[in-house]
N, C-alpha and C positions, 0 to 999 in steps of 0.2 A: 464699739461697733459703729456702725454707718449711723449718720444722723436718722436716719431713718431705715423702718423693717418696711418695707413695700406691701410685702404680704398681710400687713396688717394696718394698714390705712384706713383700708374698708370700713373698721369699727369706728375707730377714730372719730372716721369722718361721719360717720352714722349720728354721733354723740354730740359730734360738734352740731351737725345740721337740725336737732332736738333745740342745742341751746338758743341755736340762732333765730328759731322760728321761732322761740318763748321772748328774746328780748328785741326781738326786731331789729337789733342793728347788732351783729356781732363784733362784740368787744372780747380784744386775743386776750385776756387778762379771764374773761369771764368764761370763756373754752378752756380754759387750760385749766380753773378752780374746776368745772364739771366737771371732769375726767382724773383730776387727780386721785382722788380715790381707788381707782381702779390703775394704777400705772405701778405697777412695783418691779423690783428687779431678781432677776431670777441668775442664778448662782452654780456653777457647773464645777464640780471638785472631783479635779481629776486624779488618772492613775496610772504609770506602765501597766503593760501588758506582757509578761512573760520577754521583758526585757526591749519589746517594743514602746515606742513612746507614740503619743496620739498625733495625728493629722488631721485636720476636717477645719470646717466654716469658722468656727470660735476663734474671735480674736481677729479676724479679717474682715473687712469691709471692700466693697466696690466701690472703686475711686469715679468720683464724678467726671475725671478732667480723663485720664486712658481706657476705663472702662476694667482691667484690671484691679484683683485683691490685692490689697494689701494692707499689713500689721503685724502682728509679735508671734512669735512663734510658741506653741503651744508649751512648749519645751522652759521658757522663762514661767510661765505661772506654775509646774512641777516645781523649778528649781526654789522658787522661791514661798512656795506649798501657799498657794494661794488660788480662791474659785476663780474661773471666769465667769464673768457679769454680765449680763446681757438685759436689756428690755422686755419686760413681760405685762399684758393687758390682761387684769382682772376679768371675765366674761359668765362666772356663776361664782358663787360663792364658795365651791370648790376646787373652782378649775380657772385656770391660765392660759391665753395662746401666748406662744415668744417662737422666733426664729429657730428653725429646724439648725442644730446646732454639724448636722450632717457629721456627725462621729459614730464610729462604731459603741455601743452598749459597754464592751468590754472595756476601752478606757473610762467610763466615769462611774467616779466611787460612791457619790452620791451627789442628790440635787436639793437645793435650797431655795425657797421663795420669799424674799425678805418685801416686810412693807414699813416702811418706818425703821422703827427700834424692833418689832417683832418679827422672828424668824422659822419658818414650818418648812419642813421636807415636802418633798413631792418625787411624784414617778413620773413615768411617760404612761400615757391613757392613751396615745393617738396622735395617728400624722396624716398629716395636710399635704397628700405627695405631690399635688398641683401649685401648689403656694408655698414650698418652703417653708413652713411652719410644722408645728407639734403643739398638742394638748396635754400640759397635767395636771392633775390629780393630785391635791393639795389632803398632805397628814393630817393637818388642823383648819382651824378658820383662823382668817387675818381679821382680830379686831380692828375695827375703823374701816377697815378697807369696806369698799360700794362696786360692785361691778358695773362694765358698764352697759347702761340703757341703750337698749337701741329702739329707733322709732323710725317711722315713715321718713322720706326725704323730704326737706321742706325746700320752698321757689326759694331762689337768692342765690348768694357768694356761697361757695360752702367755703371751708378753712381745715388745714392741716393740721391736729397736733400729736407731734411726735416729741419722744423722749428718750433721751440720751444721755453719755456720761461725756461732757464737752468740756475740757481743761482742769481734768479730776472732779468735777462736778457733774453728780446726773441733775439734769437739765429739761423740763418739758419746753417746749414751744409752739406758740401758734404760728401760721401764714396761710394766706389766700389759696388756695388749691387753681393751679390753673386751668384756665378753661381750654385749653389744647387737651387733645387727647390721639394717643396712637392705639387703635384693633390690630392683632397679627388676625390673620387668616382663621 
């Protein structure tokens, strides 16, 4: 998926802005140990449908450079019976936000929330229909796992980090959040 879920920055950045104001000078190394805990990946195993095959968001990313999706056709991870992957942020200890996977219910056979080596089911509990996002509802608890904190904004740089699977590896990373910013209407 895209280096980044937009829709969930917010937290992110919330977490990072906690670290930042605790050590005064944010170090990307030290943003990215805070939040690991709470970063796991979330696992989408899918299904035909009465002979149809699925369509939607999974597996697509918004290209930075035309503005257009693009990536694999949902159709390779059937053939190959295999989840799609996607980024998920720990936010209670039951629950997960990750990118609104925009598929209908009837293709997926079930959903997985992996953290580490350990692996729980989960449903959908809830959508975020302004933000492209979905909440769920975790079968068990992820030992280890920390969701994450959120706290007041603190003065400073804030920093971005996002997590990804970048050259078969998922990947957190930190960077600067720029200070531009565009409001629609």
């Amino acid at each position: 998926m895209n280096k980044c879920i937009i829709t969930l920055f917010a937290s992110l950045l919330v977490a990072a802005c906690s670290v930042a104001a605790e050590t005064k000078s944010p170090d990307p190394v030290a943003l990215v140990k805070a939040v690991a805990p709470a970063l796991v990946r979330v696992e989408y195993h899918l299904q035909y449908d009465k002979a149809d095959e699925p369509e939607g968001g999974l597996g697509s990313a918004r290209c930075p450079s035309c503005g257009n999706f693009h990536g694999q056709s949902l159709r390779e991870f059937l053939e190959q019976e295999r989840p799609v992957d996607v980024a998920g942020f720990l936010v209670a200890g039951d629950r997960v936000v990750t990118a609104d996977p925009l598929l209908h219910p009837r293709f997926i056979k079930a959903i997985t929330v992996r953290f580490r080596d350990q692996v729980v089911s989960a449903n959908l509990a809830g959508y975020a229909l302004e933000h492209r996002a979905v909440v769920l509802a975790l079968g068990g608890a992820l030992k280890a796992a920390q969701p994450l904190k959120f706290a007041a904004p603190a003065d400073g740089d804030l920093h971005l980090v996002t997590y990804s699977r970048e050259h078969g590896y998922w990947t957190a990373s930190a960077q600067g959040f720029p200070k531009q910013i565009s409001v629609p209407e």
